[in-house]
C-alpha positions in Angstrom: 104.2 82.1 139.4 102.9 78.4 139.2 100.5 76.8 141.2 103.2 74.7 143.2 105.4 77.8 143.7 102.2 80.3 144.9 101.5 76.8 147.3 105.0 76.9 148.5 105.3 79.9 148.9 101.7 80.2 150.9 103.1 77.0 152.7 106.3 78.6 153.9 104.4 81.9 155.1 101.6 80.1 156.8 105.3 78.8 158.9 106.4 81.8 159.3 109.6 80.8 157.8 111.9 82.8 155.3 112.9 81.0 152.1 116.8 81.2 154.1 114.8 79.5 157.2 113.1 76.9 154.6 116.1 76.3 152.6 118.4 75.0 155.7 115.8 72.8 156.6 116.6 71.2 153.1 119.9 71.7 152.8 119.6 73.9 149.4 120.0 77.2 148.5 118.0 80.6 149.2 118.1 80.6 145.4 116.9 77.0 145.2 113.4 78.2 146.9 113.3 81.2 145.2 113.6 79.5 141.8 110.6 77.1 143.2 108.3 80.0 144.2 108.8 81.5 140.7 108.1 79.2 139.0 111.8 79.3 136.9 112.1 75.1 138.0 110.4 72.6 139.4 111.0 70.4 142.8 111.3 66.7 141.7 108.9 64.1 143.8 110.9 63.3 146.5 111.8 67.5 147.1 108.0 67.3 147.2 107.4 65.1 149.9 110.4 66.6 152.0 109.4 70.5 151.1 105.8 68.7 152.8 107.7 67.8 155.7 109.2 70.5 156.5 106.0 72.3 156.2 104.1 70.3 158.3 102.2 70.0 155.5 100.3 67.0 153.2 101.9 67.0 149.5 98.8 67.3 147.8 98.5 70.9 149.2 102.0 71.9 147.6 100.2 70.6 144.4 96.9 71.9 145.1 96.5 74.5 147.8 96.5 74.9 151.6 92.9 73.5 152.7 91.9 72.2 149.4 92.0 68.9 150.1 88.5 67.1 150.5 88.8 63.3 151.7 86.2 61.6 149.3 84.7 58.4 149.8 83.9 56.3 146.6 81.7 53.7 147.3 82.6 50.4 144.9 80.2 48.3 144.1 80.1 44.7 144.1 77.4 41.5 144.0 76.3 40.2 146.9 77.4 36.2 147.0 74.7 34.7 148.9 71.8 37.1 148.7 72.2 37.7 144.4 71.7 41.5 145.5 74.2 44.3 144.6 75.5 45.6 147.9 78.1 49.0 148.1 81.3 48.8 149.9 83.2 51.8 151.4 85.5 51.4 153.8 84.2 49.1 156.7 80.3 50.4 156.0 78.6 48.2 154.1 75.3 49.3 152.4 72.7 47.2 150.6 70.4 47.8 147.6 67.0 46.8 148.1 
């Protein structure tokens, strides 16, 4: 099984839905999800996001788990205009070097 099909599959569970339950929310086949679970083919992108939604769940957990998704904040750096000092931007926090 791959990683996206052992997500689904955890994914559809966690629901409490049956891959007939999960496959009339998309309009495919039993066989469809089965094949998915498997690993024997692949949803495209835009199965993806809708397999998500139907899930009540974020893509990147069909990609990469249930609860492994860590929001990260990367600070960018850029030079200050009027003080000549580096300063580090992340989201609406601004933080100075001194």
């Amino acid at each position: 099984m791959n990683a996206v099909g052992k997500n689904l599959k955890q994914l559809r569970q966690r629901e409490k839905l049956t891959q007939d339950a999960l496959a009339e929310r998309l309009h495919v086949t039993r066989q469809a999800v089965s094949s998915w679970e498997t690993g024997k083919t692949q949803p495209d992108i835009e199965t993806l996001t809708t397999l998500a939604e139907a899930l009540n769940a974020d893509v990147r957990e069909l990609i990469y788990g249930p609860g492994r998704i860590v929001q990260s904040h990367i600070p960018v750096r850029r030079e200050c205009e009027h003080e000549g000092r580096g300063e580090s931007v992340s989201g609406d926090s601004v933080w100075h070097d001194l």
